[in-house]
C-alpha positions as CSV (number, residue, x, y, z in Angstrom):
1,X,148.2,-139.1,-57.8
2,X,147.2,-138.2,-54.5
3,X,149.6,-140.7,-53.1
4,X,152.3,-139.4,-54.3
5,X,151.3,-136.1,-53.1
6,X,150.6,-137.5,-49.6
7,X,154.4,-139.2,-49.6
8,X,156.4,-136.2,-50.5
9,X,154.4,-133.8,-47.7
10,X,155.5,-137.0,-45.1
11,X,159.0,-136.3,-47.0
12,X,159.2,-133.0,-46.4
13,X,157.7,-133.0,-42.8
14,X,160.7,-135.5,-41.8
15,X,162.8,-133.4,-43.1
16,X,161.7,-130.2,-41.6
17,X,161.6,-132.7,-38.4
18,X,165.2,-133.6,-38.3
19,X,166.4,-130.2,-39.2
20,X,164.5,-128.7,-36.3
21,X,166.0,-132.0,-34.2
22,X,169.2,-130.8,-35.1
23,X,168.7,-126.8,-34.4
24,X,167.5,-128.2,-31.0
25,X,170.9,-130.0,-30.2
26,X,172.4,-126.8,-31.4
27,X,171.0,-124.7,-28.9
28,X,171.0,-127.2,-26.0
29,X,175.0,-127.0,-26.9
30,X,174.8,-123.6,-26.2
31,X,172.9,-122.9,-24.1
32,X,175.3,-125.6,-22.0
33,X,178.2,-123.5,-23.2
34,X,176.9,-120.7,-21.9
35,X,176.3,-122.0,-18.2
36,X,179.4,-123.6,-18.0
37,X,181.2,-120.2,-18.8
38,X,179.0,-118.6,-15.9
39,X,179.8,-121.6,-13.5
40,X,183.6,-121.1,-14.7
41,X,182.6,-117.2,-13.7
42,X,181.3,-118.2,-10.4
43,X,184.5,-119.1,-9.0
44,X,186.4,-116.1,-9.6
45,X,184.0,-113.3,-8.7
46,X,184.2,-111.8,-5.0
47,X,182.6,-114.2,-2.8
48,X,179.7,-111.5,-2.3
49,X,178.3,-112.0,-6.1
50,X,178.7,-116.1,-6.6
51,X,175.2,-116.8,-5.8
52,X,173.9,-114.5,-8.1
53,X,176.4,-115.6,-11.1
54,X,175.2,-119.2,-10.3
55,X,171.6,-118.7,-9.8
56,X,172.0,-118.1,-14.1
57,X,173.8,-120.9,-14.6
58,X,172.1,-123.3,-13.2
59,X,168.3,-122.5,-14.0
60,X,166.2,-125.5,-15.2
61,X,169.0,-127.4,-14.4
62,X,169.7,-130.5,-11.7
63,X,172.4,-130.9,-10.1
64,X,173.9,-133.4,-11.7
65,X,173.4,-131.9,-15.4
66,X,175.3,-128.7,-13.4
67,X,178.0,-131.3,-11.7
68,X,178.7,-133.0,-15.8
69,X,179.3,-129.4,-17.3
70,X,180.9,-127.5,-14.6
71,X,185.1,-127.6,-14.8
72,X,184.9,-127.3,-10.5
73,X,181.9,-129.3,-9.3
74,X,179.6,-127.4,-6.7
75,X,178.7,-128.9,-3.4
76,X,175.0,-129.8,-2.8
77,X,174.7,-126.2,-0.3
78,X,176.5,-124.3,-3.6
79,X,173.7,-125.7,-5.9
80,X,170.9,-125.5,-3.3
81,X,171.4,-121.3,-2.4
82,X,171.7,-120.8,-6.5
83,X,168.5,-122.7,-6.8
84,X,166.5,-121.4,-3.9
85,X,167.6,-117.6,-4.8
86,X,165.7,-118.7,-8.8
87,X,162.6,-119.9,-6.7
88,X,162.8,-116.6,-4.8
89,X,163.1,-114.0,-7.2
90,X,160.8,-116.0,-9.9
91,X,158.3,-116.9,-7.5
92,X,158.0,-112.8,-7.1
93,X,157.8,-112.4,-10.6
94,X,155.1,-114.9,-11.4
95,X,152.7,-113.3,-8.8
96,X,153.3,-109.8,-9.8
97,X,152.6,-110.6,-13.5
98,X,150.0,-112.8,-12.8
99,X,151.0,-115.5,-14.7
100,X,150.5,-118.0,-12.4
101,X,147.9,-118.7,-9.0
102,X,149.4,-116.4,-6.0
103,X,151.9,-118.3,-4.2
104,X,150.5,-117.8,-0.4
């Protein structure tokens, strides 16, 4: 009996597995959607604000993964300023909230 019981918990942990696999994919979609859109953005804003607009975009991102989802690929120095300005203004934050070792 406890077999059986054993096999059905596996069961139901693959399933719950798979459908938290696939919520996964679903939000990686998204959340891809959602920096294409602000690459897309990017390139129409005044030149003043396109750092900014792609320092969202492409956070926890390389630049290829940014090159494969953008509709105008960036130039190394495009992805380079967006990146350093997230090490900038998150390196700040970490320190001031103490979530991490100062960063001296």
């Amino acid at each position: 009996m406890k077999d059986s019981k054993i096999f059905r918990l596996k069961k139901d942990i693959e399933a719950d597995n798979e459908s938290l696999s696939k919520e996964n994919e679903q939000l990686k979609k998204e959340t891809l959607e959602k920096s294409r859109i602000l690459l897309d953005l990017a390139n129409k804003v005044p030149k003043d604000y396109k750092t900014s607009v792609r320092a969202v975009a492409v956070k926890g991102m390389s630049f290829v993964e940014t090159n494969k989802i953008a509709e105008k690929p960036l130039t190394r120095g495009e992805f380079d300023s967006s990146k350093k300005r997230n090490d900038q203004v998150y390196r700040i934050l970490r320190v001031s909230t103490n979530e991490d070792k100062p960063a001296y």
